[in-house]
N, C-alpha and C positions, 0 to 999 in steps of 0.2 A: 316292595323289594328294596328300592332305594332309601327307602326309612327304614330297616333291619340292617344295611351295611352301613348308614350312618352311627345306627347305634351301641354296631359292632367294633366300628372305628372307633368312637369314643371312647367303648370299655377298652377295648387293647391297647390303646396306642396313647393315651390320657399317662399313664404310668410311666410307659419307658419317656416320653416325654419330657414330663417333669424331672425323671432320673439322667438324662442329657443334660438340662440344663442347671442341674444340684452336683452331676455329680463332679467338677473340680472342686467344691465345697468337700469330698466327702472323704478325701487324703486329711482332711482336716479336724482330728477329733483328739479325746482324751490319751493319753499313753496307757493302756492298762497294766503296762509295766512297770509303772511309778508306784510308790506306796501313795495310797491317797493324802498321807500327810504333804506330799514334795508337788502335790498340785498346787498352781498359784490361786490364791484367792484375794477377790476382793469386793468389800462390804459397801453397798450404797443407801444411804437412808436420809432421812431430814437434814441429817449433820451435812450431808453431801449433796441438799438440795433435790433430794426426791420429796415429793408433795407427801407422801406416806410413809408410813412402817408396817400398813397391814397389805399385803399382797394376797391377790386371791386367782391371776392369771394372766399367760403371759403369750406371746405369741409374735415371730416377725414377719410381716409382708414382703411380698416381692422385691418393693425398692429397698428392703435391707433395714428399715424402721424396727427396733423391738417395742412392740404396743403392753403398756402394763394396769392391767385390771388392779385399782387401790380403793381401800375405801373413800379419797378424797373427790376420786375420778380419776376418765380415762386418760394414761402418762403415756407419750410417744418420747422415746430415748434415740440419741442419734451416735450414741458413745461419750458425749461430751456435756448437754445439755439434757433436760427437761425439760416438754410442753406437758401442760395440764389442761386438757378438754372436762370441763367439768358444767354443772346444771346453769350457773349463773354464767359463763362466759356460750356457751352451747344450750339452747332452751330444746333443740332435740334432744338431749341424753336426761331423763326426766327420774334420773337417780345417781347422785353419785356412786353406791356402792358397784363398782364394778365387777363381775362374779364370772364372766366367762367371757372367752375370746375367742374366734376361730376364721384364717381368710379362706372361702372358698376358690375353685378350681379359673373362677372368673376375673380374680381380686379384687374380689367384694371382704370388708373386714365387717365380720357380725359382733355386735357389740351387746351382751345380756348381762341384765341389770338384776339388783336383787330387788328393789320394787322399781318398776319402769319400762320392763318389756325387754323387745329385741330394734336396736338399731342399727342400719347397713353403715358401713362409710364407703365412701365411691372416690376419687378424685378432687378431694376436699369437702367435699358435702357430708351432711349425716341425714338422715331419713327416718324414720321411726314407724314403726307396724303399730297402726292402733288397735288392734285386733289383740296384740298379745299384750297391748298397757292395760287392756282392762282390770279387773282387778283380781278376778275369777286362776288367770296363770302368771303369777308373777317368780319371785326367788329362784332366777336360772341360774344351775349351776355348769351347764355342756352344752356345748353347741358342737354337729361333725356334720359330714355330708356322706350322703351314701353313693355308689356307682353312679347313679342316675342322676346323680346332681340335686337331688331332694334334701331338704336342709331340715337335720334331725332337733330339738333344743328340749332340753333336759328341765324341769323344775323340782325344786326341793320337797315344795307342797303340793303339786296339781297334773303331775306324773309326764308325758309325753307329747311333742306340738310337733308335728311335720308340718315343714312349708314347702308346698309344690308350686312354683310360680308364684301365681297373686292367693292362691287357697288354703287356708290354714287348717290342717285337720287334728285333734287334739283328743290322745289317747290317755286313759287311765286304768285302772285295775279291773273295771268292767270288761274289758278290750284285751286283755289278757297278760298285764304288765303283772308281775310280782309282788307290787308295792306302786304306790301315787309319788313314794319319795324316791326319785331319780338324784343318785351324788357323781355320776360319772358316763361318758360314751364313749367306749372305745373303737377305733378302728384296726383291722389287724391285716395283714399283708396283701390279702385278697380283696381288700376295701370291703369287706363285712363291716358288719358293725353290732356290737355289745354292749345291752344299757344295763349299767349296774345301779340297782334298789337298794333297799335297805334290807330289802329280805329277800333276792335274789338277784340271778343273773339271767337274761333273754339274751338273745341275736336274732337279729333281724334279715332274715332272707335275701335273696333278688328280687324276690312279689311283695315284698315290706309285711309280711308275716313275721309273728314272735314265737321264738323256738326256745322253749323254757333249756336251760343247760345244768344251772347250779339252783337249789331248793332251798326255803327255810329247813327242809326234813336233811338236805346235806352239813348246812352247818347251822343250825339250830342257835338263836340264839345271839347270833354274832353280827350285829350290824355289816354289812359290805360297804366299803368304801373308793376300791378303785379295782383295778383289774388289768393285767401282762398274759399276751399270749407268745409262750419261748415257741413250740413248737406246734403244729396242729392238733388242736385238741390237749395240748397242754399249758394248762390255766395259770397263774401264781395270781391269787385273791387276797388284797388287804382289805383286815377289818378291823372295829375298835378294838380288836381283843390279839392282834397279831396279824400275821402271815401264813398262807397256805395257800400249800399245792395240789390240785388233784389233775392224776396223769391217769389215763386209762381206769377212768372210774374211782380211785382211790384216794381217799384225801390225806395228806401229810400235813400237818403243821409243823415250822418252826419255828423255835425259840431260842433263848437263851444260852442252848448246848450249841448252836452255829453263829452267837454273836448276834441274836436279833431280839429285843427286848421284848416281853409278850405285852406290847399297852398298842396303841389306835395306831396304824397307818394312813395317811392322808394323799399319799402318792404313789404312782408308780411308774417309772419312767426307764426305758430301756436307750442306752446311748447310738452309736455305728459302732462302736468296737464290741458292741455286745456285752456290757456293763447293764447290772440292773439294777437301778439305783430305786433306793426306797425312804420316801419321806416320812419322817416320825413324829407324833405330836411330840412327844418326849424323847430325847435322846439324839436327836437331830438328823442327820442323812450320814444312809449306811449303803455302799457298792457291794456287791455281791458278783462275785466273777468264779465260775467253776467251783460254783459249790462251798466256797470260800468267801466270808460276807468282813468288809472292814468298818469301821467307824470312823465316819470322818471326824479329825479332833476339835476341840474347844477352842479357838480360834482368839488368841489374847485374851483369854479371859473371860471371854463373852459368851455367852449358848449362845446356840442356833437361833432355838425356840420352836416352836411348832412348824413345821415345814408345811407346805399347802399347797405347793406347785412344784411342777420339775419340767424344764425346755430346753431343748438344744435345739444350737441357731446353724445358722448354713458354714459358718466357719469352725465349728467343733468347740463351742461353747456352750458347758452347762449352765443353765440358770435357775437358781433355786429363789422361789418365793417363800417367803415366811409370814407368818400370822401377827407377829409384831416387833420382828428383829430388822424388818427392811428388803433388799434384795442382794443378795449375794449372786458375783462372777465367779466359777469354778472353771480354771483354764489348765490349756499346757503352758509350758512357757521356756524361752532359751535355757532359765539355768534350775538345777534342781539343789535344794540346800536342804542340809545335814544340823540340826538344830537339835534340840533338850527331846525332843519327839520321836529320833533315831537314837537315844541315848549319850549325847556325848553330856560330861560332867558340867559344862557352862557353857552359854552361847558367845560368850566372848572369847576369839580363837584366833591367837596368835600367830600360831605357823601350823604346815602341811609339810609332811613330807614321807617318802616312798622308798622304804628299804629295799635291799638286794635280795629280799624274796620276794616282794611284791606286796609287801605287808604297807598301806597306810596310814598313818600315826597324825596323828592332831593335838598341838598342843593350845589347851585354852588356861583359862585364867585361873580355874581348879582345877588341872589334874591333866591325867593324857589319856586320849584316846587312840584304839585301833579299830577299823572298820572290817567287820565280820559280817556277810551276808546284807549287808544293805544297813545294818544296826552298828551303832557305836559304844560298846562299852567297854568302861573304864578298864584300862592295864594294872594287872594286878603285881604290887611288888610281893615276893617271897617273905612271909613274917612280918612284913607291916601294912601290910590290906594293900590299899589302891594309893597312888602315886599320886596327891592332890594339891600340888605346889604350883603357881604362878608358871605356867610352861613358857618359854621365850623364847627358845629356837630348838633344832634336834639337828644330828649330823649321825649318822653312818660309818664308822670307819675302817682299816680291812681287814682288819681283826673279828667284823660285823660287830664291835661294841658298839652301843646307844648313846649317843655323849645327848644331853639335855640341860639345858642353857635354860635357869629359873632366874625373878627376880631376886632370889637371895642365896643364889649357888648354883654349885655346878656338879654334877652329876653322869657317873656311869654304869649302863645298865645293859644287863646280858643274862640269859635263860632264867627273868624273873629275879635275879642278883641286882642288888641295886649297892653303891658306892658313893660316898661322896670325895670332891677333890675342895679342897677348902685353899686358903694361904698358907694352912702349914705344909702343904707340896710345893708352894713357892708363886699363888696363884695371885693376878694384882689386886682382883674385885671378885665382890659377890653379883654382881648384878652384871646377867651374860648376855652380850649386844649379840652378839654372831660368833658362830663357831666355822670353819672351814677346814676342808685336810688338802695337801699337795702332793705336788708328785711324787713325791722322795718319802708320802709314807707319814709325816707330821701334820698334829693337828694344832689349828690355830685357833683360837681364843682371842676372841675381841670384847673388852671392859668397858668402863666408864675411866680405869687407872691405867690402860695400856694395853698391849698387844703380848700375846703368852702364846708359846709355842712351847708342845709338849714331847718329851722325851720318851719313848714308851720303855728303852731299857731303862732308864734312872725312875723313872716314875717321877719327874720334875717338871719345873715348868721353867723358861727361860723368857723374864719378860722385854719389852722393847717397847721404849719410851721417847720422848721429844729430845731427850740427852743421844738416841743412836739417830735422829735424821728427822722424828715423822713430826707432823704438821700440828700433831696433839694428840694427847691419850686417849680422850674418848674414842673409841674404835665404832662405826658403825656396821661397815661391812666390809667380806674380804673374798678375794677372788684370786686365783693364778688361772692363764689366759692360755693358748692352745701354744705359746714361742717359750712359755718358761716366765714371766712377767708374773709376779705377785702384787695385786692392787691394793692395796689399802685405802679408804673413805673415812673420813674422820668427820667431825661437826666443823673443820673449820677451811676444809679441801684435801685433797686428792696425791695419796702416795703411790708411787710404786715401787717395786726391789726385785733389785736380779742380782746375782751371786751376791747375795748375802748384805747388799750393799742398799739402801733407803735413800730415792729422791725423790722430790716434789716436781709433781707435773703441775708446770705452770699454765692454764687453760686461757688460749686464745681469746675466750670469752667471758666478756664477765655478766657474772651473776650475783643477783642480791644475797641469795642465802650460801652456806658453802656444806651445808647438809649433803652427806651422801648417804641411802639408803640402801642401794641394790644395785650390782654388776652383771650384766649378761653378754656373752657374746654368740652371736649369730654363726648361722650355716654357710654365711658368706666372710665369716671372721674380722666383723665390723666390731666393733667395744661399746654397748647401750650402757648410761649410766642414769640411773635414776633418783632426782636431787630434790631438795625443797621450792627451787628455782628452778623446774622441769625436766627437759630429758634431753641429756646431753651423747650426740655422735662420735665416737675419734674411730677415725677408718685407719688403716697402712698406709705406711711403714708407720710402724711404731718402736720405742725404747728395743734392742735386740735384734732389729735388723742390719743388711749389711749397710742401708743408706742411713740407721741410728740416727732419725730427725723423727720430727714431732708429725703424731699425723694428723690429718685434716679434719676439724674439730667442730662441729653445728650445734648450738643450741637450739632446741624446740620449746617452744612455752605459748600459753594461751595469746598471746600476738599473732603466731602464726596460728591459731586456730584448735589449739589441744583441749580440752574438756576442764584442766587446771595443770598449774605447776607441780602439785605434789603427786612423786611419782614412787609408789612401796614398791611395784611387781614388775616384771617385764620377762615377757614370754612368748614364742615364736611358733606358728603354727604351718603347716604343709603346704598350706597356700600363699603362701604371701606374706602374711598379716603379722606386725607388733601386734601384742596385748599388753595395756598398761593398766596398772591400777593404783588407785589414791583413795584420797578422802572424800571425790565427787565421784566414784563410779569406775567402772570400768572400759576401757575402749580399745579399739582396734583401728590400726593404721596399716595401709600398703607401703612395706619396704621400698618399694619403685619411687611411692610419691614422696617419701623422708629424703629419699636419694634428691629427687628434684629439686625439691626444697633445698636442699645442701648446694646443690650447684646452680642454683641461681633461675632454674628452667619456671618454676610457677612461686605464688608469693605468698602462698597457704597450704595446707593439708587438710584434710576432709573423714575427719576421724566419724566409727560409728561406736555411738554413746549408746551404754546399759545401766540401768538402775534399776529401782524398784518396780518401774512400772514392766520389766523386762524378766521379771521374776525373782528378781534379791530381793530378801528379804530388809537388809541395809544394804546403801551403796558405798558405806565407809569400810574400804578396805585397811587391815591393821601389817600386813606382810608381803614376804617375797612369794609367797602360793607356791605353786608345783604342778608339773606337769607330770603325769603317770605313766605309767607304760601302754595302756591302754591308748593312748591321746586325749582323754582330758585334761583340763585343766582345773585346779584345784585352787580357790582364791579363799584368803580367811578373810571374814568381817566381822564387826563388833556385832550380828546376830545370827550365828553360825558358818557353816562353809561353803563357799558359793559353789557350783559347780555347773562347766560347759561343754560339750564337746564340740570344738570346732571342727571337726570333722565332720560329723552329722551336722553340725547348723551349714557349713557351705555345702553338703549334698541335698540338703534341704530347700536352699535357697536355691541351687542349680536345677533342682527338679520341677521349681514352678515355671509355669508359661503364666501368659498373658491371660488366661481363663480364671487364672485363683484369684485372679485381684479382683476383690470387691471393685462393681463399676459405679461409676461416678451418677449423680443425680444432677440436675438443674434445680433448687428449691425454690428460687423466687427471680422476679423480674422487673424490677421497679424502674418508672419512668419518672423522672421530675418528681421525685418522692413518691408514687402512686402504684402498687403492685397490681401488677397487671395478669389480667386469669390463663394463665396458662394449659387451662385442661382442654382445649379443643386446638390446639396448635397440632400441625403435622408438617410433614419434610414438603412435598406439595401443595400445602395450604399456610403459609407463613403469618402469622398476626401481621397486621398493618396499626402501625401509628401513626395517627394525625401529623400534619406539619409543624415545624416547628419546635421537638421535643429535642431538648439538652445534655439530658443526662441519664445517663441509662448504666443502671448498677446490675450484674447479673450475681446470684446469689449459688455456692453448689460443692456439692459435697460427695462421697465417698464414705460411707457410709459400712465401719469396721468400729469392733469393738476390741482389736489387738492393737493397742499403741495407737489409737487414733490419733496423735498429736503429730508422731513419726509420718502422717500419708502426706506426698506431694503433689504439687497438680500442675499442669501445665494447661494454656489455651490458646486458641488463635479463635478471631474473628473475622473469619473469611468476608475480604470485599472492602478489608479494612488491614489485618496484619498479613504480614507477606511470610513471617514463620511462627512455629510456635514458641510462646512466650512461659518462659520458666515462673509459677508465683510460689515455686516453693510449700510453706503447709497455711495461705493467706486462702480464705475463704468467700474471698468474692473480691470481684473488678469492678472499676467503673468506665467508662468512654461518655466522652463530652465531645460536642460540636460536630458530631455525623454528619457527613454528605450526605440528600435524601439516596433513596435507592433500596436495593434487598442487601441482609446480612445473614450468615448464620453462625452461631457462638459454638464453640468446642470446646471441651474440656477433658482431660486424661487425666490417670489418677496413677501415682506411685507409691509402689507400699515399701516399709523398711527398707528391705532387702535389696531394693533398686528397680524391681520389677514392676514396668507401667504396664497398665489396662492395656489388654487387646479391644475393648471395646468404647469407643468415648461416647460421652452425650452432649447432643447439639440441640440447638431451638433457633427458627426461623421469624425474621419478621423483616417486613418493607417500610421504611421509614420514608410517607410521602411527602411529596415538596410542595412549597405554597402555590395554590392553583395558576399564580400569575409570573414562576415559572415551570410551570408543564407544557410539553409541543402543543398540546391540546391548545392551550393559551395563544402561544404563539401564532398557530394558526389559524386561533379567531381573530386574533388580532388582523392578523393578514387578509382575512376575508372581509371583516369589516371596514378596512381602510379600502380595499377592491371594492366593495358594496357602492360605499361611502363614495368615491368617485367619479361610479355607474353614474349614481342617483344624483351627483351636484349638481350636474350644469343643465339638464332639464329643471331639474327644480327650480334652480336658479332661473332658468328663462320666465317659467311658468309664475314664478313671482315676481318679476321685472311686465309681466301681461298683466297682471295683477294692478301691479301697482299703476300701470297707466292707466287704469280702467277705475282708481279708487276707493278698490275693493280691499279689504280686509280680513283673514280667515278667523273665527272664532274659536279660542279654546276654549277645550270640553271640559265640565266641573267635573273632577273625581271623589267620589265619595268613600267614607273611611268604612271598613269591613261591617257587617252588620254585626246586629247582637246574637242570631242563631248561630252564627258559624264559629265566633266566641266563644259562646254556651255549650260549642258541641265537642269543642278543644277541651276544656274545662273539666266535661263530662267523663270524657273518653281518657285525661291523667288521672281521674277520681277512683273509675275505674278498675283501673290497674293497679292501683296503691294497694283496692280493697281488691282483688283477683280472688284469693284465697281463703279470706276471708268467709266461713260459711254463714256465720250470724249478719251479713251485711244486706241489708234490705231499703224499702225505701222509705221508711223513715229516717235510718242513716242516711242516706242520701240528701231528703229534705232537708236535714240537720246542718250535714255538712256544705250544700249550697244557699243555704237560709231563703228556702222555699217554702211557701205552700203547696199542698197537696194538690191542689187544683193550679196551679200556675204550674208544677211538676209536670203535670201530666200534661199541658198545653204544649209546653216546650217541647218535651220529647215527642209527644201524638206531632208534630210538625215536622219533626228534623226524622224520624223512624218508621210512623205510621203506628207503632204500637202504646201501648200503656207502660208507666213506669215496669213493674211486674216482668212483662214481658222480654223487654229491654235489657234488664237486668240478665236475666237465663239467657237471652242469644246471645247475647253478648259472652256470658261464661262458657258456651258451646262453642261460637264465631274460636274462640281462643283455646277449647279442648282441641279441635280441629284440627289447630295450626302443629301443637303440641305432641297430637298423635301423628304426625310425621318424621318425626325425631324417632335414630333407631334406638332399639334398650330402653323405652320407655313403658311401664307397663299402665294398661286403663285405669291400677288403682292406683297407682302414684298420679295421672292425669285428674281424675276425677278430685282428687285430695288437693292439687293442685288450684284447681276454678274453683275451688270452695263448694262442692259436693259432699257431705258428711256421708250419704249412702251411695257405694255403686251402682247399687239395683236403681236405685230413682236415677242415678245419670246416664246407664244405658238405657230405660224406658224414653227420658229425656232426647237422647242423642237420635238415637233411631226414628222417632217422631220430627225431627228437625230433619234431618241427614238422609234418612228410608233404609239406614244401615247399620247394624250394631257398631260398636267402637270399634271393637278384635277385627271385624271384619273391611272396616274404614282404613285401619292404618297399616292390614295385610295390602289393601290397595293403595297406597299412599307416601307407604315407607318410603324415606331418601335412601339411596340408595350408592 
């Protein structure tokens, strides 16, 4: 009874389980609202220091590791680096091609070879089934586990192996498989399982029976290669020859008429948003959402290539293996961008900006775009096609005409009417820096030859030059302010004009460049100005008040901490936050903290930087961007249009707790240069280092593949720091000159956002002190001199009788250790060297001790009683013994262990020594 609610407990409660502790991972997955062009991608291969380009399988473990089956050998990824586990560095992995991957319910990671077998990896170890190296099942391509914890593994050529514990039992076509050629195992919600053949498809029961599903006579003809189950008893089957469904008996193939190419599928992979993503030998990976299937695009230039795997990891990352392109990241990412792919005419894209009906317009370098339905094409002018001019700014104005500022004119445009305004309306320049309109109704016009303000009854332009006041022609940008203040920015500084009148604000501060780009003023009616020489503050009063004085003026620039001096965009969001943009990127600053900064309160700002790895596709911004009515924000770069909503990113951010942050690992622990084994450490059981040790490096990591650069980590070393110690994104400590004593190390991990682990990781160990000073010491010292005391002054007498008597005591000759007890030291490190060893016998032995066979056997018939022979075997027993004490140890790893090549001969062996089978020895024996 108690062994059916055990086992009832494991099916039930195994599931939501593991769904407790995945599911903060599980808010985290693809958008399927995105077009899959506006997913961020990125390509890993040789260039980028993967050991490979052929991927065949991919998999992450509990501590957050993604494990990658290549054909060079097994690659552990940690977001930043490559390790390569391969035959020459690893003599357990007895084949580089690595072909399958799977960690079971234990975290045990199964490792199958294409010749080489199956090998576990445990805690740093690797281990090897000699059973499955033979040669008879080699080329695995699946390995899954069923309810039971029975360990299913797949061959290409020699059909089906179950491992149950230590017994391997091994299924082919006799047995009732479809085909001996196994390409896939599926598992499906219920933790069934589904071994797809080449010429069909089974599922395997709860009694591990095969329930034929899918026939050669169903789809004839058609190699199967993977297999999706949407709904119960609703299949989607890839095969070399396409895609098909059969639902209720019936089979549907598609193709071509839904976007799916009829040539080989290699994959098939269903995400958490319920995306079914399909890998292609040709034509690359294609999503399929509601019946509606996309192509993901050409990616710079490059195919895919044959797709071979498809994985998502615990943070809502796709990963796509390919056959010899590499490994590609398919993510979400903060910004989504509008590039040649949504249609806009060029990816190089000047300005953004949002009419009075909500129409958004992009002007790039050929032509203008308006954004229709998630697509961008081209604005068509009335009798002359599409408008393909150098676009440099757009203005709005309330007549709702389109004024568009090109590098070599200027233009007005209305119900597909397009006009030009040239110099014969009285205009300075062709080449249009910035347009702007004011309150009174006029639009202004900034050149490279002056400032031009248009007349809409004369249809003129009235221009204003260094002759009426301003600091220089070239106009960069222009702005009138919430009091009536018109600003003017030039390349050589900063005008302004009220009634009609132009003067130079002379700035408290000086800067190298005198570049003005871009004017904004805030919800608090502060004056942002963004310059070559960074971002400049002027709060109130300003020019127009009733105090008419200068207001208070801050420069910000990478001194104090800003990402760079060049400053194109500045934009203000709900929470808080400045948005700036340049030629390094984009960032965001708290208003509160520019305020501090201004008044002297702290001596930095603490901007948060976005770039490529953030989802831009460039982080060289070209303009002032725009914010929509929506609330995003709209930023142009030289390759395409960035886009964020800072709304959703700070609901985003506020919505996580301490559970979403990947937690932190401890990866290594080196003493005085020497890494030290950490797999038997526990909170109660602390490692202990010898006395004496200096230097002690702790190694640890957090373990993300979004911005891994961006995670921070803090630690404290209980018993040594008294709080925790900020290391920022540094990846290990060191401590020198410990007190001995107990310590335990901690570590906390922060992700972008700011949000630290609810969970930290610690490791214990006692650093002891040299024996002479331990109390232990002290008070032998102390008994000894009390001894020593006792015993003097008898002695002393006793030798004072002595000496009157003439008498003399003899010391005793000590003689040096004999030669057996030498010989049995010798023996016994010999031994052990060879433990494993199954070819070690006693000729190796004579060999190696430069004996005869007969002086062999003298030696040991002295010191054992037995014959070499003998010696040898209890000895490999004396040490299975110890071995089968240890918990999670199984007889045939013990056996393979003391150099037993057969189990059967080492339990006939053991039981004749012991009176007990092994199973039955270490049932009674186990630590416990």
């Amino acid at each position: 009874m108690k062994r059916l609610l055990l086992l009832l407990f494991r099916r039930f409660t195994i599931i939501p389980l593991l769904l407790l502790l995945w599911a903060p991972f599980f808010l985290m997955a693809l958008d399927p609202d995105r077009a899959v062009s506006q997913y961020s991608i990125r390509a890993f291969n040789m260039e980028s220091d993967l050991p490979a380009n052929s991927i065949f399988a991919l998999r992450q473990t509990r501590d957050g590791y993604l494990w990658i089956g290549t054909s060079a050998g097994l690659v552990r990824f940690d977001g930043q680096h490559f390790e390569l586990y391969d035959k020459s560095k690893t003599p357990q992995l007895k084949s580089n091609e690595i072909s399958a991957l799977y960690e079971d319910r234990k975290g045990n990671l199964w490792i199958g070879a294409d010749s080489g077998g199956l090998t576990r990896y445990k805690d740093g170890k690797f281990f090897t089934y000699p059973v499955i190296m033979q040669g008879h099942f080699n080329k695995i391509r699946a390995i899954n586990e069923d309810r039971r914890g029975n360990l299913w593994i797949g061959s290409l050529t020699s059909g089906l192996a179950c491992l149950r514990g230590d017994n391997i039992t091994i299924y082919t076509k006799k047995d009732g498989l479809p085909d001996d050629r196994v390409k896939s195992i599926y598992k499906d919600e219920e933790e069934d399982l589904w071994v797809v053949t080449t010429s069909g498809i089974v599922k395997i029961d709860g009694q591990g029976n095969f329930q034929r599903r899918v026939t050669k006579e169903i789809l004839p003809y058609y190699h199967m290669t993977c297999l999706y189950e949407a709904d119960k008893g609703d299949l989607w089957i890839g095969t070399v020859i396409g895609l098909f469904r059969m639902k209720n008996g019936v089979l549907t193939a598609y193709g071509t008429e839904v976007g799916i190419p009829r040539k080989a599928i290699y994959s098939l992979y269903r995400d958490r948003p319920g995306n079914l993503w399909i890998g292609m030998e040709e034509g690359g990976l294609i999503r399929m959402r509601d019946g509606v299937s996309s192509t993901l695009p050409v990616e710079d230039g490059q195919a895919w290539g044959p797709v071979s795997t498809l994985y998502e990891d615990r943070e809502g990352i796709l990963w796509v293996g390919t056959l010899d392109g590499g490994l590609f990241q398919l993510r979400d990412s903060k910004f989504i961008n509008y590039t040649g792919r949504e249609g806009l005419t060029h990816n190089f894209v000047n300005c953004i900006y949002e009419d009075r009906a909500g129409n958004l317009l992009i002007g790039t370098k050929e032509g203008l775009n308006r954004l229709e339905n998630g697509i961008l094409p081209a604005v068509p002018v009335t009798g002359k096609g599409f408008f393909k001019k150098n676009v440099l700014q757009l203005f709005e104005d309330r007549r709702t005409y389109l004024w568009i500022g090109t590098l070599t004119g200027l233009y007005r445009f209305k119900k597909g009417k397009l006009s030009a305004l040239t110099t014969a309306e009285g205009l300075s320049g062709n080449r249009i820096n910035c347009i702007a309109g004011d309150s009174r109704g006029y639009t202004w016009v900034g050149t490279k030859n002056g400032l031009n303000r248009f007349d809409e009854r004369s249809g003129r332009f009235t221009v204003f030059s260094t002759k009426d006041g301003l600091l220089s022609n070239h106009i960069d940008c222009i702005f009138e302010d919430s009091r009536g203040n018109f600003w003017i920015g030039t390349d050589t500084g900063l005008n302004f004009m009220r009634d009609g009148v132009f003067s130079i604000y002379n700035l408290p501060v000086k800067i190298a460049g005198q570049n003005f780009y871009c004017i904004y003023q805030d919800s608090e009616e502060t004056l942002w100005f963004g310059t070559s020489s960074g971002l400049i503050r002027i709060s109130f009063p300003l020019p127009g008040t009733r105090e008419n004085k200068t207001g208070q003026t801050t420069l910000y620039t990478t001194a104090g901490d800003l990402i760079e001096n060049y400053v194109y965009a500045i934009l203000e969001d709900e929470s808080g936050y400045l948005w700036l943009a340049g030629r390094n990127g984009i960032s965001r600053i708290r208003k509160n903290e520019l305020t501090d900064f201004a008044e002297g309160k702290i001596a930095q700002v603490h901007p948060d930087c976005y770039n490529e790895q953030d989802g831009m596709k460039n982080r060289w911004c070209t303009g002032t961007g725009c914010k929509t009515r929506d609330g995003r924000f709209w930023f142009p770069t030289i390759e395409g249009a960035a886009v964020i909503d800072p709304d959703r990113f700070s609901e985003g951010a506020a919505s996580k707790t301490a559970n979403n942050i990947p937690p932190p690992i401890i990866e290594g622990f080196i003493v005085d240069g020497e890494p030290i084994d950490m797999g038997g450490a526990r909170a109660d059981k602390p490692v202990t280092l010898a006395p004496g040790k200096k230097r002690l490096e702790f190694r640890y990591r957090a373990i993300s593949f979004i911005n891994p650069h961006k995670t921070r980590y803090k630690l404290k070393l209980a018993g040594y720091d008294s709080d925790w110690v900020d290391r920022e994104n540094i990846l290990s400590t060191i401590y020198t000159g410990l007190s001995p004593g107990e310590y335990t190390f901690e570590v906390k991990a922060c992700d972008p956002d700011g949000i630290w682990s609810e969970k930290s990781a610690s490791f214990s160990f006692y650093l002891k002190p040299y024996f002479y000073r331990t109390s232990l010491f002290f008070l032998a010292v102390f008994l000894l001199l009390a001894a020593a005391l006792f015993f003097y002054f008898p002695f002393r007498q006793k030798r004072r009788r002595i000496g009157d008597l003439g008498l003399h005591p003899q010391p005793e000759l000590l003689s040096p250790p004999g030669m057996d007890e030498r010989f049995a030291w010798e023996l016994n490190d010999i031994m052990d060297k060879n433990l494993s060893d199954a070819d070690f016998n006693v000729d190796r032995l004579c060999k190696i001790l430069k004996l005869s066979r007969a002086t062999l056997y003298r030696k040991i018939h002295e010191i054992s009683g037995e014959n070499p022979t003998e010696f040898i075997r209890s000895y490999r027993l004396d040490r299975a013994a110890e071995l089968l004490k240890k918990e999670f140890v199984s007889v045939l790893e013990v056996a393979l262990e003391v150099g037993f090549s057969s189990s059967a001969y080492f339990t006939k062996c053991f039981k004749k020594k012991f009176l007990q089978l092994p199973s039955e020895y270490q049932a009674a024996h186990t630590e416990r």
